[in-house]
N, C-alpha and C positions, 0 to 999 in steps of 0.2 A: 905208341901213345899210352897203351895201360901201364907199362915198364914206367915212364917219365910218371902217371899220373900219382902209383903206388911211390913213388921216391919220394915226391911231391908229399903227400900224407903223410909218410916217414917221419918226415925233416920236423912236423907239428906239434910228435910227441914231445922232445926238449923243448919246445917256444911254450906249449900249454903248459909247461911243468916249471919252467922259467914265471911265466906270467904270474901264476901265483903263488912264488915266492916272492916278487914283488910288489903285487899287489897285497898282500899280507902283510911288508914291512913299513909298505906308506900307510896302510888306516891305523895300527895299531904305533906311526910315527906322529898321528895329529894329536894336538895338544887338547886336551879334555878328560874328564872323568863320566863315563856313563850312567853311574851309580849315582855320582850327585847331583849328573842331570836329572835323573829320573827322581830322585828324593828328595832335591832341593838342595840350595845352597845349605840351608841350618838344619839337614840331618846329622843328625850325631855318629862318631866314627864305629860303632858297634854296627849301626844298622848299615852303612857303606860296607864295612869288610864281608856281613852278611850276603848280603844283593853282589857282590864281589866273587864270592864261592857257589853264589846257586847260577850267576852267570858264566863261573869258569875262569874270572877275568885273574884269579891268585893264584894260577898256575903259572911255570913257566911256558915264553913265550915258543919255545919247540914243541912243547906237547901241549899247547893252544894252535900248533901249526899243523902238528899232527892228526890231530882230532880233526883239525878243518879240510885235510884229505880224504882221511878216513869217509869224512860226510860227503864229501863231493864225490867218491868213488861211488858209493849208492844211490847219488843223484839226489842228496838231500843237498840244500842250498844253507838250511838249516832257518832258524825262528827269529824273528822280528821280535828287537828288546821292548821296542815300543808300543807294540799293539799284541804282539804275546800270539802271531802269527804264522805260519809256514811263507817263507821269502817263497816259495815257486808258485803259490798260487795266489801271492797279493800280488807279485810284480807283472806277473801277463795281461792285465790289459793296460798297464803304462808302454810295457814293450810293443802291445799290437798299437796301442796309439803312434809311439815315436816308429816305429815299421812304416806305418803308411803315411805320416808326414812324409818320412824319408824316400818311401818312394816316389812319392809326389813330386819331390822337389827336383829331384835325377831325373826323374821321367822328364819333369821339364827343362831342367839342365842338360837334358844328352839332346831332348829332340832341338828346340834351339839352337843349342851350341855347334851340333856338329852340321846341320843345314846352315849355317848361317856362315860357318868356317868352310862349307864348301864351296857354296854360292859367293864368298867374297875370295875364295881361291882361285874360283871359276873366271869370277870375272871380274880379277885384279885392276886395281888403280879407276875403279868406277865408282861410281856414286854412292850405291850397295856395301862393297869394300872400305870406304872410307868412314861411311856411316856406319857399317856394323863395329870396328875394330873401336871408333869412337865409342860406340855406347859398353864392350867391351872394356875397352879401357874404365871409364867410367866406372861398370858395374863391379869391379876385381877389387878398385880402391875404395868401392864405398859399403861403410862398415855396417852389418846386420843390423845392429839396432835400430839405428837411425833411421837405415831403409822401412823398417818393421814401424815403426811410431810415422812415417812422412805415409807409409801405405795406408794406416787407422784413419790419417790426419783426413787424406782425399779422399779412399773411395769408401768409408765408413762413416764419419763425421758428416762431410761436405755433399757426398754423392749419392749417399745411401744405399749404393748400388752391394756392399758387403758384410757380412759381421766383423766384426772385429773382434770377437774373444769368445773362447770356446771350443769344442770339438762337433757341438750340434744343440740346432734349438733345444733348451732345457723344460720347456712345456711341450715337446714332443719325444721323449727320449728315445734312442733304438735301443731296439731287442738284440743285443749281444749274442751271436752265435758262434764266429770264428772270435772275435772283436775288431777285425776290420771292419767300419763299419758301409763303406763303397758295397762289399760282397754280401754284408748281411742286408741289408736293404734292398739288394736285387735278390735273396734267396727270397727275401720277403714278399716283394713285389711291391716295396714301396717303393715307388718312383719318385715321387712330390720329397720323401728324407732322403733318397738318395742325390738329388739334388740340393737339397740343403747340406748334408755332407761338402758335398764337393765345392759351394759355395765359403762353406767355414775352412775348407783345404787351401784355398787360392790364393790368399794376404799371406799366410806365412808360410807356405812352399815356394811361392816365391821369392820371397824375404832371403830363406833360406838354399833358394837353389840356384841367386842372383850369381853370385859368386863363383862357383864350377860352373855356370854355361858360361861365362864370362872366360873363364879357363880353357874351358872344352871348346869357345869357339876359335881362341888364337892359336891352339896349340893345332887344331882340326886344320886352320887356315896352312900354319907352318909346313906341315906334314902331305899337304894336297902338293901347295906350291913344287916343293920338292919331287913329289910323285910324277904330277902331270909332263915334269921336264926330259921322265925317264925314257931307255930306249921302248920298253913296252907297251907304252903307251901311244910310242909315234907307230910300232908295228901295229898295236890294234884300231889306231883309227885309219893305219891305209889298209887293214880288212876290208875295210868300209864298218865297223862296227858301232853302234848309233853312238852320238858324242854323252848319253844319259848314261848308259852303260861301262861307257870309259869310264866316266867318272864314280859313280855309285859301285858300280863292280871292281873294275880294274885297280881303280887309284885307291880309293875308299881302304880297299881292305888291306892296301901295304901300308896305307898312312895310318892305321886304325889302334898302331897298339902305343904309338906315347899317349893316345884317348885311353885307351885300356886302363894307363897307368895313372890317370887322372882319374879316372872316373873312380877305380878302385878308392884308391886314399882318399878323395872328396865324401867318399859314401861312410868310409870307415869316420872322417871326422865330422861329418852332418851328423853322425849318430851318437859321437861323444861328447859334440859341444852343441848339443840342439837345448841346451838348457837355457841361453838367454833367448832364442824365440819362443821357447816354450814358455817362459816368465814374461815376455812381454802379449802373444796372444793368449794365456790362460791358457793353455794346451795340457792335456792332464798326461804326457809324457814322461819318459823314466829318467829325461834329464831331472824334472822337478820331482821327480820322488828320491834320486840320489839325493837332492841339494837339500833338502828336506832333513834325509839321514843326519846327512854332516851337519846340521844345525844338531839332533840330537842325538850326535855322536850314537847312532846305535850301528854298530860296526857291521854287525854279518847283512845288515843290506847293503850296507857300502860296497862291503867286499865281493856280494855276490853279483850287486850290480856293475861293479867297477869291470869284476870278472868276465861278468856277458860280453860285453862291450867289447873287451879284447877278445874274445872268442869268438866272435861276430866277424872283427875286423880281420883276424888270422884270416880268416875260413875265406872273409872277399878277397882278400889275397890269393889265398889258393886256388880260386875260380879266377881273378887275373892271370894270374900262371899258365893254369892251363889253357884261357882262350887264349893267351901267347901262341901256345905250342900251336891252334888251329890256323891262326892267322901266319903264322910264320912255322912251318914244321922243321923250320932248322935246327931251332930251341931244342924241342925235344933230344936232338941226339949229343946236344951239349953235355 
């Protein structure tokens, strides 16, 4: 397992070294001038070339590429054109916000989806089954936003029963510790904001995590189906081995890794396209601080944000990988 895990790792140095040199060719490929954003359309061409040289931007684009390794090898992210900032300490609590959406939303994507894909694998062609793959179906073709604006509509608007925009009552604000704010509020001891938290979580993790349980529950379904028909399974229920255990134990963990595989890339793209529920609930996520960027073309957040993002999604790759290998130790000696 350490052999496969170390290969594993390996293989990441070329993809992170890949990534930004792509990442590098598309921001410095969108069409804009930074310096005229910043100065205006009727700045005069002196003071453009100016703002041009103290940004760096009238080098060439290799040793503007260079330099931006250079910085990332020391862990500099490097400075924000538009607020004259360090990128690694404005962007972390956009990041801890879009985090704990994201968890939010998988957490309720996986637990759903995969009870829901067993329970209707369980007990094929019933009521349950028909109904869940229904609302399944349903939920995969219907598009985030709309979901996001019909959630505001009823249970904000009509029911009252949720906020609809925000990360937490703004006349109560939390005390930022980690900047989750679920775990700061319980280091706190406030309970009353930790509930409000978790209230302003509910409309757009779901919103947002409608879609992989919808995933997570047909693919969980597929993979039981299959499983429960195996011979081990017919050996462990004439153990006598209880039929909760067949299933949850036995079947579960052979059906578990095209979940694996879902679950991985749903997480990787909750976190890179969380910008239209981030813009439809006001969520102060690092989708809306890219989208932001690229309005004023100030690159090194693009790039650095752009960067996480894939950094992030490598790395949940690599932990799909590896719980490959656990669920299935054949992998590893591939």
């Amino acid at each position: 397992m350490l052999a496969y895990s170390l290969r594993r790792i390996a293989m990441l140095v070329p993809v992170l070294f890949g990534m930004t040199i792509i990442v590098f060719m598309i921001i410095h490929a969108i069409p804009g001038d930074p310096a005229v954003i910043i100065l205006g359309q009727k700045a005069n061409p002196e003071a453009v070339a100016a703002l041009h040289a103290s940004l760096g931007l009238d080098k060439p684009w290799y040793v503007q590429y260079f330099s931006y390794l250079k910085q990332l090898a020391t862990g500099d992210l490097g400075t924000s054109i538009q607020t004259k900032t360090a990128i690694s300490s404005e962007i972390r609590p956009y990041l801890t916000a879009t985090f704990e959406l994201t968890g939010f939303s998988m957490l309720f994507a996986v637990f759903i989806g995969v009870n829901a894909g067993i329970i209707s694998a369980w007990r094929q062609n019933s009521w349950f089954d028909y109904t869940a793959m229904l609302i399944a179906l349903i939920g995969v073709s219907m598009p985030v936003f709309w979901l996001g604006l019909m959630e505001q509509w009823i249970f904000a608007q009509k029911l009252h029963w949720l906020p609809s925009i925000g990360r937490v009552n703004v006349r109560d604000p939390v005390d930022a510790i980690t900047g989750f704010y679920m775990l700061d509020t319980l280091i706190a001891q406030r309970y009353d904001q930790f509930v409000d938290v978790l209230k302003h979580l509910v409309l757009p993790g779901i919103a947002m995590g409608t879609i992989p349980m919808a995933m997570i529950a047909r693919i969980t379904r597929s993979g039981m189906l299959e499983a429960m028909t195996s011979d081990y399974i017919r050996t462990a229920r004439s153990k006598g081995v209880s039929e909760f255990f067949v299933v949850y134990k036995h079947a579960l963990k052979n059906a578990f890794i095209p979940v694996l595989t879902v679950i991985g890339l749903q997480t990787g793209m909750l976190l890179g396209g969380a910008v239209l529920t981030e813009t439809i609930f006001g969520w102060p996520g690092i989708g809306r601080y890219i989208y932001s960027a690229i309005s004023n073309r100030d690159y090194p957040v693009i790039q650095s944000g752009i960067l996480i993002i894939a950094v992030i999604f490598v790395f949940i790759n690599l932990i799909v990988d590896l719980l490959y290998a656990y669920f299935d130790p054949r992998i590893k000696n591939k």
